[in-house]
Every structure is written in C-alpha cells, then in structure tokens.
C-alpha positions in Angstrom: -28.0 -34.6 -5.5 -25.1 -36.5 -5.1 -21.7 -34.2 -5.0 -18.2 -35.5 -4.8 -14.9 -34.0 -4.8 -12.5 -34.1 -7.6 -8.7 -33.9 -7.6 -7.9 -30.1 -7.1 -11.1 -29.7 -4.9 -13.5 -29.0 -7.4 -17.0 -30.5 -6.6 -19.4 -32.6 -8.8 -22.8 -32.5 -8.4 -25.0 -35.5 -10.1 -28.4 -35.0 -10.8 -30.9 -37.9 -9.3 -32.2 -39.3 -12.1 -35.8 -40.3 -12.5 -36.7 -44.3 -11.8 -36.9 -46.2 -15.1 -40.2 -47.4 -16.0 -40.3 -50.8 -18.8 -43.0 -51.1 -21.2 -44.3 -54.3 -22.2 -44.1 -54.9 -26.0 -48.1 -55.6 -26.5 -49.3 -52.7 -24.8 -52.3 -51.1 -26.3 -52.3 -47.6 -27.7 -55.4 -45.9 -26.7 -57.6 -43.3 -28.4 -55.8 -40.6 -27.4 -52.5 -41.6 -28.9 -54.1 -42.2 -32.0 -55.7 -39.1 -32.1 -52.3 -37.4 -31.3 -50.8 -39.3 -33.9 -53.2 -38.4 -36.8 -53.6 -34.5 -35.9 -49.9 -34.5 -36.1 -49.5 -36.2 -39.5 -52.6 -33.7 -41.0 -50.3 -30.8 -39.0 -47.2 -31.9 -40.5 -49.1 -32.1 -44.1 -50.7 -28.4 -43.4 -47.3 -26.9 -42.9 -46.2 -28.3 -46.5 -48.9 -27.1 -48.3 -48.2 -23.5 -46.3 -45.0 -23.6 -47.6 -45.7 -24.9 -51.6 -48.3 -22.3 -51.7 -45.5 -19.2 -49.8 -42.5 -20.4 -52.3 
C-alpha cells in the first residue's frame, strides 16, 4: 500500500490495485458461460412464478 501524509498529518493509505486485463471484442464465450447464462435466466423466471403464485 501506498500511504502519504496529508496537511495536519493525517495519513492516506491507497490500496494497490489489481493489473487491468483487456478483452478482445471477438472473444468466444464458451460452454460454461452459456450454461451460466441460461440457468440464470430459468432462475430469474422461477423466482417470478414463486412470487405470482405467493401474492
């Protein structure tokens, strides 16, 4: 961490930040992500219907 001293001698501490990583814009989405992404939507749609059928 990174700490420097402000007027009044208070100290300020920066956290180290984590190293940014770029994406390229064709990357493929695997199996797993599209897995993911329909168990989500049929979670998403089970919690509706939970709450039509509770109200």
């Amino acid at each position: 961490m990174q700490v420097t001293t402000e007027d009044g001698g208070r100290l300020n501490a920066f956290a180290k930040e984590p190293r940014m990583e770029v994406i390229e814009a064709g990357s493929n989405r695997g199996p797993g992500t599209q897995l993911m992404l329909i168990s989500g939507a049929v979670l998403v749609v089970a919690l509706m219907a939970v709450t039509v059928v509770i109200s």
